[in-house]
C-alpha positions in Angstrom: 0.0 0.0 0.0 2.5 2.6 0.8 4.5 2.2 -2.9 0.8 3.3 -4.2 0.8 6.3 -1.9 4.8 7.3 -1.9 4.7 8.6 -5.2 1.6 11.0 -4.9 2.9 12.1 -1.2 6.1 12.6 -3.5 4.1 15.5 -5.9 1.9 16.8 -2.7 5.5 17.3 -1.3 7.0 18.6 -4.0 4.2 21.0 -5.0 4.0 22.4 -1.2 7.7 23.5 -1.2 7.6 25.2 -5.0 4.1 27.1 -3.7 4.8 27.7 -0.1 7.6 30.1 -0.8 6.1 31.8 -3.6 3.2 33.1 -1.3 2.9 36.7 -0.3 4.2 36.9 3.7 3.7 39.8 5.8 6.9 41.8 6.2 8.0 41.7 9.7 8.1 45.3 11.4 5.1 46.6 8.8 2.5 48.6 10.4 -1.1 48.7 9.0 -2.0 51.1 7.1 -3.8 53.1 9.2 -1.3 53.1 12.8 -2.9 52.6 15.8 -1.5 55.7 17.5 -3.9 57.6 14.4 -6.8 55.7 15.3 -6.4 56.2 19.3 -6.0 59.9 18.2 -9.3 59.6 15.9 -11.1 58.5 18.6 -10.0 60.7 21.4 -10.6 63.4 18.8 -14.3 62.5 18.1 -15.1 62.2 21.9 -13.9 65.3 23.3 -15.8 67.1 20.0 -18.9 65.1 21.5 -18.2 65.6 24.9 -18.1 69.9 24.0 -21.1 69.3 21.6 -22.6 67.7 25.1 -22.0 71.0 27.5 -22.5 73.3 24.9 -26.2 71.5 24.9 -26.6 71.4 28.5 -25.4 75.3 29.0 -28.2 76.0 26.6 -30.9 74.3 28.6 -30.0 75.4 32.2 -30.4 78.8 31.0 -33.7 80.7 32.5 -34.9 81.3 29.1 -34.6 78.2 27.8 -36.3 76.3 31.1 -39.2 78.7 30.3 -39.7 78.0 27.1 -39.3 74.3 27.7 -41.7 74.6 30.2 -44.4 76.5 27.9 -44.3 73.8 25.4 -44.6 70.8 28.4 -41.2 69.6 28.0 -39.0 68.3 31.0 -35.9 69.8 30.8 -34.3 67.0 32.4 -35.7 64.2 30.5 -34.3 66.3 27.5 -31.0 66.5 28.5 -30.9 62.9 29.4 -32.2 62.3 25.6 -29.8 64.5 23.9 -27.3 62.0 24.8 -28.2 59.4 22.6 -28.4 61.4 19.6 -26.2 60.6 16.7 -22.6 62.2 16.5 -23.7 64.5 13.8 -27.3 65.4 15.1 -25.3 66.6 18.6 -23.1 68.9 16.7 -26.0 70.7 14.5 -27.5 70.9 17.8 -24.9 72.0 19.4 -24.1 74.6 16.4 -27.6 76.3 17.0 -27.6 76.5 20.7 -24.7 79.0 19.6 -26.2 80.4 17.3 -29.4 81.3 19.6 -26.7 82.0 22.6 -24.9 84.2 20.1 -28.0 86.1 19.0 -29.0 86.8 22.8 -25.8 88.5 23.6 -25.9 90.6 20.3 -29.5 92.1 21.6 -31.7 90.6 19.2 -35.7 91.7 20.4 -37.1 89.7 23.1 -39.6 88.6 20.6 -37.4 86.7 18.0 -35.8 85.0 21.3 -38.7 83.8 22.3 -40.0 82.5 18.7 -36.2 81.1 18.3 -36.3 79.2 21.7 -39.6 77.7 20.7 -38.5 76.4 17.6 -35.6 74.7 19.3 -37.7 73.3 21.9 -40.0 71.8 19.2 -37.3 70.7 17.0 -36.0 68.5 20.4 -39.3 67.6 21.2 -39.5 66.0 17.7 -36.4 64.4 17.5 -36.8 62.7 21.2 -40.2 61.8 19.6 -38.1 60.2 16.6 -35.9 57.9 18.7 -38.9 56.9 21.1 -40.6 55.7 18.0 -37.4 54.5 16.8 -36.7 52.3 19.7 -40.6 51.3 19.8 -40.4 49.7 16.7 
């Protein structure tokens, strides 16, 4: 039985050392392509824009103003805070960017009026987007 097999483990052997060689092998010392020192700084980059995004947010809703106009349209300031949170990376920064904006505005002495009409529209526009990821999460 084994002079039937000897010759085929012969070619097997044969093939496996002409092949083996001839295969691509990672160089030793090469880093991806993307190092991991970019990636940590990625990262750390993307959280502390979030995290500023985050108390930009929160400054905006502990303001007097803000609390009253939550208040008028039945929204729990609290609650909201704790929503904003979850919101995408991208949704927190346009967010963020118009709590400046309105923040911004106040300091420039805009008319009482157009503060008022502006806090309302960004307490509806959070109302509706914790009303989106309630329904989200519902379904």
């Amino acid at each position: 039985m084994f002079r039937f097999v000897r010759p085929y483990l012969s070619i097997v052997l044969l093939f496996t050392l002409a092949v083996f060689p001839a295969l691509p092998q990672a160089a030793p010392g090469r880093d991806h392509i993307v190092s991991a020192a970019d990636l940590h700084r990625a990262v750390r980059a993307t959280g502390e824009a979030r995290q500023a995004d985050l108390t930009k947010i929160e400054r905006f809703l502990s303001t007097e103003t803000a609390r009253q106009a939550l208040k008028k349209a039945d929204l729990d300031p609290v609650r909201i805070t704790q929503a904003v949170s979850v919101f995408s990376d991208e949704e927190l920064s346009r967010l963020a960017a118009l709590a400046d904006k309105v923040q911004n505005d106040v300091v420039a002495g805009e008319s009482a009026h157009r503060q008022i009409l502006k806090y309302a529209i960004i307490g509806a526009a959070t109302s509706i987007l914790i009303w989106v990821i309630v329904t989200h999460k519902a379904t």
